[in-house]
N, CA, C and O of each residue as an XYZ file, in Angstrom:
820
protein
N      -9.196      6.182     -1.435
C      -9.366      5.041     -0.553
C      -9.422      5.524      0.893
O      -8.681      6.469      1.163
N     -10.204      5.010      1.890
C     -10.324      5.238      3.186
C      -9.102      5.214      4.102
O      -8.115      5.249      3.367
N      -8.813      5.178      5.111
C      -7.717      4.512      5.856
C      -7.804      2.821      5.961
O      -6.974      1.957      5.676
N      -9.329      2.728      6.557
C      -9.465      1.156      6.395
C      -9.038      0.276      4.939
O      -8.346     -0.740      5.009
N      -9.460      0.720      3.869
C      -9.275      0.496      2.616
C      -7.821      0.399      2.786
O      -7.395     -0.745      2.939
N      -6.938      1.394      2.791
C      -5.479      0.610      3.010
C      -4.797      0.535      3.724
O      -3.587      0.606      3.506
N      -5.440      0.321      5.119
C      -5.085     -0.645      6.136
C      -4.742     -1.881      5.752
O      -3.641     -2.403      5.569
N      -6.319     -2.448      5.613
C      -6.458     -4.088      4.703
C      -5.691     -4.304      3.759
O      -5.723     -5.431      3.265
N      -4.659     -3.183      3.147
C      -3.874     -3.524      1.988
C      -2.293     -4.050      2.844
O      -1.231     -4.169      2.232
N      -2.364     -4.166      3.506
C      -0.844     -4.197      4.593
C      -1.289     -4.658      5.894
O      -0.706     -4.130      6.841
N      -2.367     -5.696      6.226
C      -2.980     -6.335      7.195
C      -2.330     -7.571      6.650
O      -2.360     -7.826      5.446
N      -1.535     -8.613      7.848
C      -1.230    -10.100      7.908
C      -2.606    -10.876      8.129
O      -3.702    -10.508      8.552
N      -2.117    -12.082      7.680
C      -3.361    -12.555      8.092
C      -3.616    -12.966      9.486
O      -4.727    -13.411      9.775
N      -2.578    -12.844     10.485
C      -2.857    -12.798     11.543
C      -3.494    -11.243     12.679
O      -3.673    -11.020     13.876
N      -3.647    -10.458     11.268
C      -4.147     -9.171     12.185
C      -3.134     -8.016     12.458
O      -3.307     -6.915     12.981
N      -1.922     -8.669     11.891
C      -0.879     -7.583     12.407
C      -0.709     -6.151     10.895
O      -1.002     -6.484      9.747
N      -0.393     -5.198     11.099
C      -0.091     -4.595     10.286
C       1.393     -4.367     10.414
O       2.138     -4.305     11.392
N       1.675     -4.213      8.514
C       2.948     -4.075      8.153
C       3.316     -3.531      6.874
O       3.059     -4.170      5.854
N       4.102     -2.010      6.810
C       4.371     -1.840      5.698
C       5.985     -1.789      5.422
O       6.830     -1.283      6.160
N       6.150     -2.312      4.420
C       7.892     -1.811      3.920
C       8.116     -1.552      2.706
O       7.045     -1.764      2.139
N       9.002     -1.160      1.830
C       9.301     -0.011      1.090
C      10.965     -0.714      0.290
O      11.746     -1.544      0.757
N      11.002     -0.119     -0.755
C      12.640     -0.375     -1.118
C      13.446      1.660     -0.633
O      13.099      2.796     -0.955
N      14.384      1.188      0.090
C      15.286      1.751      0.498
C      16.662      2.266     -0.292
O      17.352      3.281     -0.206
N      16.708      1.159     -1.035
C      18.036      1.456     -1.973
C      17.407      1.167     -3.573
O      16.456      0.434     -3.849
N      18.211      1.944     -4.481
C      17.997      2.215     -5.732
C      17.652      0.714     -6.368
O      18.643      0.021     -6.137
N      16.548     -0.143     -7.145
C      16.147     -0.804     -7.842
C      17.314     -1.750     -8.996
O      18.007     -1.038     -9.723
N      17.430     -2.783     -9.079
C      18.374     -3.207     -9.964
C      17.523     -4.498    -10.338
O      17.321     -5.295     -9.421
N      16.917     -4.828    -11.807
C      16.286     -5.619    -12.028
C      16.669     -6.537    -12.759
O      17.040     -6.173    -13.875
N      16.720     -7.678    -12.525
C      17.290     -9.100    -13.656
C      16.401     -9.713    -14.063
O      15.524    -10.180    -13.337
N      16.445     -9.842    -15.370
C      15.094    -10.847    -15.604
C      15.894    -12.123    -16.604
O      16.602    -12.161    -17.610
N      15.150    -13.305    -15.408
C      15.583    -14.940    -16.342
C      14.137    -15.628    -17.055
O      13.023    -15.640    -16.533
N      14.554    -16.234    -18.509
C      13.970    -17.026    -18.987
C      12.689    -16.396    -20.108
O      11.602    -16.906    -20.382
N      13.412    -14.886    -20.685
C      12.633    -14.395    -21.802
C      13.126    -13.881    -22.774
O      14.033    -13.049    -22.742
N      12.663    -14.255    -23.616
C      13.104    -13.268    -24.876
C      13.941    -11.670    -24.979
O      13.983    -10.868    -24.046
N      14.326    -11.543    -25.819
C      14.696     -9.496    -25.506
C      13.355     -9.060    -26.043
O      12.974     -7.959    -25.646
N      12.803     -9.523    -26.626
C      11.631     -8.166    -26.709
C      11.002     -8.078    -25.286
O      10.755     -6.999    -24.747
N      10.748     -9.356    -24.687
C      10.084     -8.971    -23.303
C      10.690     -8.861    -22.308
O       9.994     -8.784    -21.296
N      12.036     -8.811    -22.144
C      13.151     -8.149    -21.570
C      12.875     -6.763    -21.332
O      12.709     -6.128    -20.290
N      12.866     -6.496    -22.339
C      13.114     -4.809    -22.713
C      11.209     -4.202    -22.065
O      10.895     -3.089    -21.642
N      10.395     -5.347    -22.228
C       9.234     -4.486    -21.713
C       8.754     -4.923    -20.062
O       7.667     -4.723    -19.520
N       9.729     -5.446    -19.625
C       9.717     -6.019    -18.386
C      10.576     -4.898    -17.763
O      10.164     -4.253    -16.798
N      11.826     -4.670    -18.356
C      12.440     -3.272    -17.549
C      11.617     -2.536    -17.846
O      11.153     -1.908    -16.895
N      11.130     -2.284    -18.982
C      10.492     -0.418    -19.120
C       9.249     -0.489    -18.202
O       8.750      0.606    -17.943
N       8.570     -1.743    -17.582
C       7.850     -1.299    -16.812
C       8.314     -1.281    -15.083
O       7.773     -0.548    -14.255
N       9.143     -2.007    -14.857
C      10.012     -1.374    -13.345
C      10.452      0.423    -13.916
O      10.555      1.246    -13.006
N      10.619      0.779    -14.963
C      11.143      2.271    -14.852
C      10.337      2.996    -14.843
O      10.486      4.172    -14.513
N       9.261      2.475    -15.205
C       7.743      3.580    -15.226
C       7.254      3.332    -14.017
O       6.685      4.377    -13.700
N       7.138      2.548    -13.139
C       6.241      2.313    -11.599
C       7.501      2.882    -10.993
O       7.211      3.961    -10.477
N       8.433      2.676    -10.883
C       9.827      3.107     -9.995
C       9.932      4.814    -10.763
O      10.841      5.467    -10.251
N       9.572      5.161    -11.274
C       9.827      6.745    -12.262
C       8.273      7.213    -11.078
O       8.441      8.010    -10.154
N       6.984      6.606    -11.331
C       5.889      7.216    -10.780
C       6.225      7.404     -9.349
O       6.207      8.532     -8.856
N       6.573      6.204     -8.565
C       6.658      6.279     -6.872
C       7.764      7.452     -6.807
O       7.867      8.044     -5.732
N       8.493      7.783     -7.744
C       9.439      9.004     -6.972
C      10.403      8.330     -6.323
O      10.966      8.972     -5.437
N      10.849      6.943     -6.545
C      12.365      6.364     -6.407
C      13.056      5.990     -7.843
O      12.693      6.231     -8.994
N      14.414      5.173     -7.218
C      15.496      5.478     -8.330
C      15.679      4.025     -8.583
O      15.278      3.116     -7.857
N      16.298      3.922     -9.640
C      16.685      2.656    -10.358
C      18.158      3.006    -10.526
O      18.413      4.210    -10.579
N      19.298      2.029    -10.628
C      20.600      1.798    -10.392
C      21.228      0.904    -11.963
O      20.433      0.742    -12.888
N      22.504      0.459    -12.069
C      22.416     -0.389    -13.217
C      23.053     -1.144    -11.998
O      23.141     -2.216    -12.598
N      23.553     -1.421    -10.793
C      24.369     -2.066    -10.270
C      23.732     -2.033     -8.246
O      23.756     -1.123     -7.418
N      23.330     -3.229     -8.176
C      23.873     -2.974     -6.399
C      25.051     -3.618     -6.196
O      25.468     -4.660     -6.702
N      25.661     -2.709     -5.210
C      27.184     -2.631     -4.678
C      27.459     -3.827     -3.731
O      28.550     -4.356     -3.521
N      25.923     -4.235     -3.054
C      26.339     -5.592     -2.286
C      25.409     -6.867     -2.892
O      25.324     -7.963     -2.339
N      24.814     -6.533     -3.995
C      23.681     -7.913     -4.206
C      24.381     -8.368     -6.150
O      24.808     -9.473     -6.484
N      24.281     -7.218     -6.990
C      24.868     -7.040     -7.975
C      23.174     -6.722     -8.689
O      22.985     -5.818     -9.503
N      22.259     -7.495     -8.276
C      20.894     -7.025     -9.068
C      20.092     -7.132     -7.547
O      20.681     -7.912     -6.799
N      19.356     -6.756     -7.183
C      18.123     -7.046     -6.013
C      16.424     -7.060     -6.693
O      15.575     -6.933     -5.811
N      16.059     -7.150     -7.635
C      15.055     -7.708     -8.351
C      15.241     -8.609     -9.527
O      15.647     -8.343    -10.658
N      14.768     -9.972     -8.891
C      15.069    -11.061     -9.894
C      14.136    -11.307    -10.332
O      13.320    -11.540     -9.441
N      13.594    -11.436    -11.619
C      11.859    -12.279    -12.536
C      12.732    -13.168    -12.801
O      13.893    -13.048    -13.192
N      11.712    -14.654    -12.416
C      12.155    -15.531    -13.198
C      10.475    -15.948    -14.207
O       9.351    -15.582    -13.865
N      10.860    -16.862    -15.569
C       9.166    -16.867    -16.234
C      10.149    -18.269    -16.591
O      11.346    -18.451    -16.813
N       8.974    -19.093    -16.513
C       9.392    -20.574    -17.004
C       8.138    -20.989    -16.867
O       7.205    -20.280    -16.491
N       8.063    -22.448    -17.244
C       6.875    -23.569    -17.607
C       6.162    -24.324    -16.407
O       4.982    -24.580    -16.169
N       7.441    -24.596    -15.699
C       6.988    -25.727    -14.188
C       7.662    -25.361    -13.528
O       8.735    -24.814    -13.783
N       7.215    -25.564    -12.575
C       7.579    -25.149    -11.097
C       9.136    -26.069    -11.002
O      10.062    -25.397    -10.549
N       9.427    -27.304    -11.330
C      10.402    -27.919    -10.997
C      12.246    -27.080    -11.777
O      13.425    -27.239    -11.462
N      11.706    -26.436    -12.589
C      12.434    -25.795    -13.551
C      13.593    -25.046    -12.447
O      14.807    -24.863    -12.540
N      12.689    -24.754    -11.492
C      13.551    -23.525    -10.418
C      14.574    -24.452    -10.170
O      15.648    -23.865    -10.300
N      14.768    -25.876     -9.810
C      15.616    -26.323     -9.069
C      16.978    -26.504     -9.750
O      18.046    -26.728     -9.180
N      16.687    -26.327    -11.497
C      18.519    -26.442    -11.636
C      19.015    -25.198    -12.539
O      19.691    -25.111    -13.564
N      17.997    -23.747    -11.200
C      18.791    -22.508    -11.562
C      20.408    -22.925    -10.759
O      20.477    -23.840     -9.938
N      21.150    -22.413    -11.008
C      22.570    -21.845    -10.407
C      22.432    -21.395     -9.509
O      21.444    -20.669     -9.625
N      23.046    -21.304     -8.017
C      22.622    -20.879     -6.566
C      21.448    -20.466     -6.116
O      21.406    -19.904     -5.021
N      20.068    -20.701     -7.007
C      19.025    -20.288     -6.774
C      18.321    -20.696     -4.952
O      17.628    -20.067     -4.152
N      18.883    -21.873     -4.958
C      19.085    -22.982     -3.565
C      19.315    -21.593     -2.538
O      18.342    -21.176     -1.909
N      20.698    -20.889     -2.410
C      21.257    -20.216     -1.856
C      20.435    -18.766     -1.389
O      20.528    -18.150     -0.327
N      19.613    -18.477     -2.579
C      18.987    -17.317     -2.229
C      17.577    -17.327     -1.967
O      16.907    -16.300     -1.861
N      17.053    -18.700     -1.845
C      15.991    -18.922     -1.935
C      16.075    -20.771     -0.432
O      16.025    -21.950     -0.783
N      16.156    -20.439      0.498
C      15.949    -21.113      1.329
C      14.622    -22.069      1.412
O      13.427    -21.821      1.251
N      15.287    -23.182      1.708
C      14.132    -24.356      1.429
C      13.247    -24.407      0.161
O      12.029    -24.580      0.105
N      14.099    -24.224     -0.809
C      13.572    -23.988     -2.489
C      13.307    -25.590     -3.297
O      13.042    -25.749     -4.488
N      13.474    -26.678     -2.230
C      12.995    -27.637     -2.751
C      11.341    -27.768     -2.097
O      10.308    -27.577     -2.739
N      11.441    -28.118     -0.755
C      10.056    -27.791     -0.279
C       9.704    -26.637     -0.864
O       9.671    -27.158     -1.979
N       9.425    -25.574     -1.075
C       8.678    -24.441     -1.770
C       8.168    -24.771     -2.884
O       6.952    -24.786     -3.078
N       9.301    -25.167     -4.009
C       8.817    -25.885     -5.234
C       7.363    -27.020     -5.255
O       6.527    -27.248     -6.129
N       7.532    -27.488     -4.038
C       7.177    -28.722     -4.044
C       5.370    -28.824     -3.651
O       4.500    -29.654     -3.913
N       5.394    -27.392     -2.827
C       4.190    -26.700     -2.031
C       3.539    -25.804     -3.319
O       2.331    -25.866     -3.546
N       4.363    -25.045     -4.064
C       3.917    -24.251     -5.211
C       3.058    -25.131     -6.067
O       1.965    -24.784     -6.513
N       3.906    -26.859     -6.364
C       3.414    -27.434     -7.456
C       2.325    -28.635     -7.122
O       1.887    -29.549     -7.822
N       2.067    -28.228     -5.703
C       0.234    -28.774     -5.461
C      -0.340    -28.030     -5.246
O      -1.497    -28.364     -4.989
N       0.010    -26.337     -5.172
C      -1.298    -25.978     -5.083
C      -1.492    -24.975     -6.749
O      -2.233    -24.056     -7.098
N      -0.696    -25.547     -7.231
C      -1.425    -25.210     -8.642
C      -0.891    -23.406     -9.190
O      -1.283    -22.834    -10.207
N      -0.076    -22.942     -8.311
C       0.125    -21.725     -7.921
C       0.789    -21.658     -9.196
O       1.460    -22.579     -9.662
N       0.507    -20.118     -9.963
C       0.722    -19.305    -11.464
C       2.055    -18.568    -10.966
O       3.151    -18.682    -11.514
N       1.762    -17.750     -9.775
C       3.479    -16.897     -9.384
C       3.456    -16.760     -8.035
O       2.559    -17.182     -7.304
N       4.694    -16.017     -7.603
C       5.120    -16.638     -6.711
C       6.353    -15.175     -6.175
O       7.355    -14.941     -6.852
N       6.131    -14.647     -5.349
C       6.928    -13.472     -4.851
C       7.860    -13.593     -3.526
O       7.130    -13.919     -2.590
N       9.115    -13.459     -3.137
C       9.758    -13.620     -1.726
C      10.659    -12.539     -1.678
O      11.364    -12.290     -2.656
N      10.729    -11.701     -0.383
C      11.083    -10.634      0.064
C      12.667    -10.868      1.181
O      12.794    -11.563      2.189
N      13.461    -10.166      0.624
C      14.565    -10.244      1.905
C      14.495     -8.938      1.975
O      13.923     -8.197      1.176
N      15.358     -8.501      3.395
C      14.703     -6.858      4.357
C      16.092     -6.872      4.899
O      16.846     -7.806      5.174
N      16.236     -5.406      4.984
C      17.262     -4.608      5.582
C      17.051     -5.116      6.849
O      16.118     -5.762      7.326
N      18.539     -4.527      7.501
C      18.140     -5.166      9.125
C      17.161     -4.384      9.809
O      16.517     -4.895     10.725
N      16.910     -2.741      9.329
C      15.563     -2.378     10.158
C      14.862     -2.836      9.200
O      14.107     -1.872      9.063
N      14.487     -3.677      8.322
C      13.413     -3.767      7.911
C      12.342     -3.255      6.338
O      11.218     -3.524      5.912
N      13.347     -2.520      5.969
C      13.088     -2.023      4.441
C      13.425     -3.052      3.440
O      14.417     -3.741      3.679
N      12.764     -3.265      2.364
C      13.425     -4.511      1.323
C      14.746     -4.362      0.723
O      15.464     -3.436      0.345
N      14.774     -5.251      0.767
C      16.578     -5.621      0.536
C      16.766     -5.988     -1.047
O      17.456     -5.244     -1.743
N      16.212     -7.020     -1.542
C      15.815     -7.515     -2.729
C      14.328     -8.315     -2.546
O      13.749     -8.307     -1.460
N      13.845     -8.924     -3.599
C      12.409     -9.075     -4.261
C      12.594    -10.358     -5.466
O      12.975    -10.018     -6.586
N      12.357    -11.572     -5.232
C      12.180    -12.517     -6.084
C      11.007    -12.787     -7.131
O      10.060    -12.962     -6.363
N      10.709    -12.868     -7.888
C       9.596    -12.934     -8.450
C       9.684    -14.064     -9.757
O      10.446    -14.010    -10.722
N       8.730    -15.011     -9.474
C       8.619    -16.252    -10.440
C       7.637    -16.509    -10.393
O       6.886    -16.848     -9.479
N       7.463    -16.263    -12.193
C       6.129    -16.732    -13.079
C       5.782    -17.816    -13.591
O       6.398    -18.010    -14.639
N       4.942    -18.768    -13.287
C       4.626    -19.750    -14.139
C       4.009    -19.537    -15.504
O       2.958    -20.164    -15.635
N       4.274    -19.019    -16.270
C       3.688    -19.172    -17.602
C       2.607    -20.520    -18.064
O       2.895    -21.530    -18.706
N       1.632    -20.212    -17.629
C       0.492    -21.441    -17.209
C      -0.778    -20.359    -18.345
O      -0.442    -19.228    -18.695
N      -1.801    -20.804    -18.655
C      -2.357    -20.696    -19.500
C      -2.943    -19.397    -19.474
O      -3.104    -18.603    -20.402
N      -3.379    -19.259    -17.688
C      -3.874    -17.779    -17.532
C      -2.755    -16.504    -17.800
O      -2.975    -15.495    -18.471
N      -1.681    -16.802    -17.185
C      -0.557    -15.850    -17.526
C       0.145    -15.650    -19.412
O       0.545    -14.624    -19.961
N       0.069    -16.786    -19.850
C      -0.161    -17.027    -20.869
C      -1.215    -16.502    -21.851
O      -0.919    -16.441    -23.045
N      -2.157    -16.204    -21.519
C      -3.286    -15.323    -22.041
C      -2.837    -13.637    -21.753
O      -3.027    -12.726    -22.559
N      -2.323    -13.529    -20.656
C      -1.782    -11.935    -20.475
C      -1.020    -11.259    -21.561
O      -0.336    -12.056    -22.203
N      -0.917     -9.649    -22.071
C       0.004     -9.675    -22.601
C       1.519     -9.285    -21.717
O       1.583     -8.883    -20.555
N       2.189     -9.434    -22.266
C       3.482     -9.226    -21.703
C       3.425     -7.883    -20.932
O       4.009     -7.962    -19.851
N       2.871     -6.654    -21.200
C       2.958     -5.651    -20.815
C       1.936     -5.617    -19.398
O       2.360     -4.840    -18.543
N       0.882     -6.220    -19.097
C       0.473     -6.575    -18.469
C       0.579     -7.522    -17.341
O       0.013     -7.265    -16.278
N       1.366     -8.756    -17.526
C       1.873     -9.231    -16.949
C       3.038     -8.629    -15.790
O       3.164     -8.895    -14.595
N       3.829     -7.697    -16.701
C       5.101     -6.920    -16.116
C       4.473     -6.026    -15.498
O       4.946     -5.652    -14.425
N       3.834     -5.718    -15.753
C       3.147     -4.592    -14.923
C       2.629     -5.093    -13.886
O       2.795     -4.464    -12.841
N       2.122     -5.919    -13.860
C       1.434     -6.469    -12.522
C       2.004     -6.840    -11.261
O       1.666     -6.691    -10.087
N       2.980     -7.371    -11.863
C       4.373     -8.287    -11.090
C       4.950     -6.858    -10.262
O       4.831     -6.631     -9.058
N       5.667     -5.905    -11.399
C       6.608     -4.714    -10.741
C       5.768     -4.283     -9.320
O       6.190     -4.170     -8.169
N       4.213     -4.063     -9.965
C       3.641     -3.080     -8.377
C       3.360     -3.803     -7.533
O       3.133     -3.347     -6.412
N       3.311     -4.669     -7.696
C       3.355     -6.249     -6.281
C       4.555     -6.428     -5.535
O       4.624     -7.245     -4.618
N       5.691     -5.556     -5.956
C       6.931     -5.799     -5.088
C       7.571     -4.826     -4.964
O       8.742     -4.863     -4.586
N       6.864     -3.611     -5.289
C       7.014     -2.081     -4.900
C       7.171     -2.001     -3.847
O       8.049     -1.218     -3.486
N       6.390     -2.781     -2.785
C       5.704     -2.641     -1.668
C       5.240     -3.835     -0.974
O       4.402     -4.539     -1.538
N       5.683     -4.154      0.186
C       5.745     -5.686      0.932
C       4.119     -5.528      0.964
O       3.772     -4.799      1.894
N       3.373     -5.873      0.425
C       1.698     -6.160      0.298
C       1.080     -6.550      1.034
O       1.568     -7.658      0.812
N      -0.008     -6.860      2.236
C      -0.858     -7.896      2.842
C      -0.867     -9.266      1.763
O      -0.934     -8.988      0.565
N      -0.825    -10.188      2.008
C      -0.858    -11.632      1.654
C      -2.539    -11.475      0.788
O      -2.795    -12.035     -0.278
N      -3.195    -10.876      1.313
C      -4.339    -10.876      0.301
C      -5.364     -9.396     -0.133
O      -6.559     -9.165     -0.313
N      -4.105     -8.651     -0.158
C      -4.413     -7.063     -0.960
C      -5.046     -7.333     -2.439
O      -6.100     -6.751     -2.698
N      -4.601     -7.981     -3.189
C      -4.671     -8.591     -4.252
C      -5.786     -9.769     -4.511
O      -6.195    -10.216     -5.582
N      -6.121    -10.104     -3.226
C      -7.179    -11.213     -3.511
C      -8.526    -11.401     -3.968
O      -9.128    -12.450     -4.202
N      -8.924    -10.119     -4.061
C     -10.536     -9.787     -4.619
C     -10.237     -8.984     -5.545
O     -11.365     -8.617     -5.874
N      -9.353     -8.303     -6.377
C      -9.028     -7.659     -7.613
C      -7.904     -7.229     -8.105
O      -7.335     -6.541     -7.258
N      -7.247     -7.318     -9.184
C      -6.085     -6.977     -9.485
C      -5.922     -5.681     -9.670
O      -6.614     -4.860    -10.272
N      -4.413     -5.539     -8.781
C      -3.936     -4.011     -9.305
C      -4.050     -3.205    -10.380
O      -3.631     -2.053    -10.260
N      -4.697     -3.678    -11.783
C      -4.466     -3.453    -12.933
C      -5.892     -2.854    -13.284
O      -6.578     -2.709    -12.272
N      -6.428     -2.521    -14.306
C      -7.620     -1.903    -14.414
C      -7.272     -2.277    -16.179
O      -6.325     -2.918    -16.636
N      -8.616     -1.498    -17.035
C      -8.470     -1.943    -18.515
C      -9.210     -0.394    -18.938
O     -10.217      0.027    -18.370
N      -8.469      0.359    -20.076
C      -8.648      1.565    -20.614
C      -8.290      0.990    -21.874
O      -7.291      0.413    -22.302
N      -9.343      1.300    -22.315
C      -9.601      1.410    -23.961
C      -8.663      0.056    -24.566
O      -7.755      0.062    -25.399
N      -9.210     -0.970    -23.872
C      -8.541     -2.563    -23.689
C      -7.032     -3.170    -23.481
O      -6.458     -4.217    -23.777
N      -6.618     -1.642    -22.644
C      -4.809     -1.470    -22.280
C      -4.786     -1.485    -20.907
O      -5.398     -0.632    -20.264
N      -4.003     -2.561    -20.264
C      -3.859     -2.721    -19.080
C      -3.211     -1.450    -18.450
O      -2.211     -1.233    -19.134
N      -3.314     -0.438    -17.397
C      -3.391      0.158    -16.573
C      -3.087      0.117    -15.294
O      -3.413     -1.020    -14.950
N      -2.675      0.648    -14.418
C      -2.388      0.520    -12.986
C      -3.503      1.148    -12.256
O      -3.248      2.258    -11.788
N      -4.608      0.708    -12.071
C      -5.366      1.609    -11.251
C      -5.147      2.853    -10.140
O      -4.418      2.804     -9.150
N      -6.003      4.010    -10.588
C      -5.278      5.065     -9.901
C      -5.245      5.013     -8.628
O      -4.648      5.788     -7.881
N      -6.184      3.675     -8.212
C      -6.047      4.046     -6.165
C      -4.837      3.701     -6.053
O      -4.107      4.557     -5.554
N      -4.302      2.600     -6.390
C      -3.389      1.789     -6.339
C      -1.940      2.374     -6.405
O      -0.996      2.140     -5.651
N      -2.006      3.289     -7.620
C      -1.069      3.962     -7.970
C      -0.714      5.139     -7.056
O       0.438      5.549     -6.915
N      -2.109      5.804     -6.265
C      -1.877      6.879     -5.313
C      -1.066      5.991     -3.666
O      -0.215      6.209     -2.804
N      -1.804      5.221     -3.976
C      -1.574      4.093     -2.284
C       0.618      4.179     -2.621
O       1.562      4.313     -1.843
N       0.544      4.051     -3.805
C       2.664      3.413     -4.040
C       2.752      5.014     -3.772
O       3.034      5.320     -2.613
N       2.578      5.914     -4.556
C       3.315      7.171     -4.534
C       3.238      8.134     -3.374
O       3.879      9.182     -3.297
N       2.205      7.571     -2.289
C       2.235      8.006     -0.909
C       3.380      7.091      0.226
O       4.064      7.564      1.133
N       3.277      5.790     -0.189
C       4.015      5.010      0.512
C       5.477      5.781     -0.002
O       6.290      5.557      0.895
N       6.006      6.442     -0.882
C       7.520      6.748     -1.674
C       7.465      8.064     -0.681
O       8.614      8.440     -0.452
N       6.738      8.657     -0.199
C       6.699     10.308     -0.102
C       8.164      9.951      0.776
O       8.348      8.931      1.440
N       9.038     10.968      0.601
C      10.428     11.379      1.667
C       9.801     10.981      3.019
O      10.126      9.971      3.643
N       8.831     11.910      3.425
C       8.624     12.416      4.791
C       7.678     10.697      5.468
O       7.424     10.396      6.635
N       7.532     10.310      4.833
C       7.045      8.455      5.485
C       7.864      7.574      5.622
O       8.589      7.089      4.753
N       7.791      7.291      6.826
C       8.844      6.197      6.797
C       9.241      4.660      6.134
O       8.240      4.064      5.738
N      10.471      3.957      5.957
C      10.180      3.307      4.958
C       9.363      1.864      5.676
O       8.626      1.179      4.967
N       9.609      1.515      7.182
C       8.751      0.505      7.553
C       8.350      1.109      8.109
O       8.851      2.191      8.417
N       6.761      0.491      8.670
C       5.698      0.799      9.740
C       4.515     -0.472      9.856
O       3.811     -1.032      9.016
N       4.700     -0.626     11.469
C       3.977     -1.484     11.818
C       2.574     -1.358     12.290
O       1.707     -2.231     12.265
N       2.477     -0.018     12.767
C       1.366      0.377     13.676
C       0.597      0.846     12.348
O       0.986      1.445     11.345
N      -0.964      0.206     12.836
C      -2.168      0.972     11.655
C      -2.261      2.418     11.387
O      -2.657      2.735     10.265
N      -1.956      3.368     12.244
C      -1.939      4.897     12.258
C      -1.460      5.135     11.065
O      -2.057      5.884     10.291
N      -0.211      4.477     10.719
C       0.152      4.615      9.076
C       0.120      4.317      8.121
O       0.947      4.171      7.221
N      -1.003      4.178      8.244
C      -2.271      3.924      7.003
C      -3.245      5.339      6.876
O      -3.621      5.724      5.769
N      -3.637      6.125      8.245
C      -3.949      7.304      8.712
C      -3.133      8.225      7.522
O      -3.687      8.757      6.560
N      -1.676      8.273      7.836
C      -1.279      9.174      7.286
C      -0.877      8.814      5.727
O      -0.187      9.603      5.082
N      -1.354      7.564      5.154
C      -0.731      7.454      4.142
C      -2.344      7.834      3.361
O      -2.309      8.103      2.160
N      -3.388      7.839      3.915
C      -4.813      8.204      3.542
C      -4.823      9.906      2.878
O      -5.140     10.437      1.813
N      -4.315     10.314      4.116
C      -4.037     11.708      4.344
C      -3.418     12.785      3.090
O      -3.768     13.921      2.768
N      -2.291     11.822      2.533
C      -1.282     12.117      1.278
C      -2.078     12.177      0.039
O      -2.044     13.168     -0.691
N      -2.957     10.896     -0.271
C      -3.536     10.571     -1.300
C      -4.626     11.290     -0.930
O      -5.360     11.028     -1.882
N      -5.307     12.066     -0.173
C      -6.363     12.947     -0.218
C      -5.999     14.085     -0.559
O      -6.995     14.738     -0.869
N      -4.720     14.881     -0.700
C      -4.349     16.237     -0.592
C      -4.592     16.675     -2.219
O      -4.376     17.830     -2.586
């Protein structure tokens, strides 16, 4: 990919650039699935978190999990999680905005005080298109979408995912773009476009 190429991947829509990163070791909870897709919902945070060259935890020391999936039917469902209110500010309006515009999922980011992710919300509507996904696909899609605080429309002209021999995949740009953003020597936020320059630079070597 160019620099421009993933620039535009970490461009606001107001023009600003912004990248951030998880800082502390991964702890993933998942509400409202089965154990078989439990079990393939973690194994794919351990394989994208195993590729970027960060760590996964069984415990955070101040959150207790900092990656939450939630998968349910309707959007209204969110409102009689248990403190969901609490971690999710203005979660009635949100609900309420999600369920006119028809919206399938749904991602929200809290950040260290400089600015690295803190934890990562993630709620699926299980709606017909997601519903057509398989599970492994689905999880997969979700994990590398919150690897990495994204541009609002990185994702909007093609999915992260690719299809090999009719098995969902992480496309390799995609996959080079996370494992450059992980390198030690990059920092974990950056605002200025230049670091996109050097994150070009990594994935060319």
């Amino acid at each position: 990919m160019s620099p421009d190429d993933i620039a535009r991947l970490f461009t606001r829509p107001d023009g600003t650039y912004h990248f951030a990163r998880w800082q502390r070791p991964i702890v993933p909870i998942v509400f409202g699935v089965e154990d078989e897709t439990l079990a393939v919902v973690k194994g794919a945070c351990e394989a994208v978190v195993a590729m970027a060259g960060h760590k996964m935890a069984e415990m955070d020391h101040d959150q207790g999990a900092n990656l939450f999936f939630f998968f349910f039917r309707e959007w209204e469902e969110l409102l009689s999680v248990p403190d969901l209110g609490g971690m999710i500010p203005g979660l009635d309006d949100l609900v309420e905005r999600l369920e006119r515009a028809g919206a399938s999922s749904y991602r929200a980011f809290r950040f260290e005080a400089e600015g690295a992710i803190r934890a990562a919300f993630v709620f699926v509507r299980m709606d017909a298109g997601n519903s057509a996904m398989s599970a492994e696909a689905l999880a997969l899609s979700q994990v590398v979408q919150v690897m990495l605080d994204w541009g609002e429309g990185a994702f909007a002209g093609a999915s992260p995912l690719g299809l090999v021999e009719g098995r969902a995949v992480l496309r390799p740009e995609i996959a080079e773009v996370i494992v450059a953003g992980y390198d030690p020597v990059m920092p974990a936020v950056a605002h200025d476009p230049s670091h996109a320059l050097r994150l070009a630079a990594r994935i060319g070597r």
